[in-house]
C-alpha positions in Angstrom: -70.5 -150.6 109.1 -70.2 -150.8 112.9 -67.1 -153.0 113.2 -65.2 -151.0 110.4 -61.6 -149.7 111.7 -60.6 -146.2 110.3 -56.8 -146.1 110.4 -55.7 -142.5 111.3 -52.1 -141.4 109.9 -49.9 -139.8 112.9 -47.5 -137.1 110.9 -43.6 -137.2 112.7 -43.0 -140.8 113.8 -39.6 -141.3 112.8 -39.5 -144.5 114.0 -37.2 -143.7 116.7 -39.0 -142.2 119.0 -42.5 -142.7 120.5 -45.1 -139.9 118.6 -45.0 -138.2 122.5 -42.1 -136.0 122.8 -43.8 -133.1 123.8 -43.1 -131.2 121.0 -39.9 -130.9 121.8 -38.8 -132.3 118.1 -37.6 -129.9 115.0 -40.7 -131.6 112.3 -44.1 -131.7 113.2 -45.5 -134.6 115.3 -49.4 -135.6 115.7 -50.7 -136.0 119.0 -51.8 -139.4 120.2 -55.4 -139.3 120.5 -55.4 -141.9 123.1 -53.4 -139.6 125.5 -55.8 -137.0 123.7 -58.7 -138.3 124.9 -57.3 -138.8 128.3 -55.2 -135.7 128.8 -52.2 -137.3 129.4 -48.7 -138.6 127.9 -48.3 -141.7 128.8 -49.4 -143.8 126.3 -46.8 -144.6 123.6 -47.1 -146.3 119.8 -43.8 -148.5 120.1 -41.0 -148.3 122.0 -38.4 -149.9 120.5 -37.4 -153.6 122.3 -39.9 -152.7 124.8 -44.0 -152.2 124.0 -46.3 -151.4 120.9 -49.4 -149.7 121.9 -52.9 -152.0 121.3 -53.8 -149.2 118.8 -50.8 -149.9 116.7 -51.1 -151.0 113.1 -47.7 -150.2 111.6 -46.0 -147.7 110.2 -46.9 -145.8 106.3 -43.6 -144.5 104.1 -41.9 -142.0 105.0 -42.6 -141.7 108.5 -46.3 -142.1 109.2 -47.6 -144.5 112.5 -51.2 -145.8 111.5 -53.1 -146.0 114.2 -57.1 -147.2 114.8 -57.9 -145.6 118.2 -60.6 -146.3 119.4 -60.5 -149.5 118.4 -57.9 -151.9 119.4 -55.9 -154.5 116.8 -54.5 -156.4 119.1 -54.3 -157.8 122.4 -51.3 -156.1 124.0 
């Protein structure tokens, strides 16, 4: 189907920090593939009181960020 959404899992969130601390974090942490595809670290999946990325679609127990890049879920 061409307007199906595959949810990726993103391994380390924590939920309190942003899935783009360099790797500077004792568990292991997924990349964003939106700062992935371009080759930055900028982009961030929630920042608590402050932003939630368009690509964000919530967060899977125990510490899991679901994301749907490329494809946005909402407007941001």
């Amino acid at each position: 189907m061409a307007n199906e959404t595959t949810i990726k899992e993103l391994d380390g969130a924590n939920m309190d920090i942003d899935l783009t601390s360099s790797g500077k974090v004792s568990w292991k942490q997924d990349k964003c593939p939106w700062n992935e595809a371009e080759k930055t670290d900028k982009h961030k999946c929630c920042v608590k009181d402050t932003s939630i990325c368009d690509f964000f679609c919530g967060i899977k127990w125990p510490d899991f960020v679901l994301c749907s890049y490329p494809r946005k879920t909402h407007k941001g």
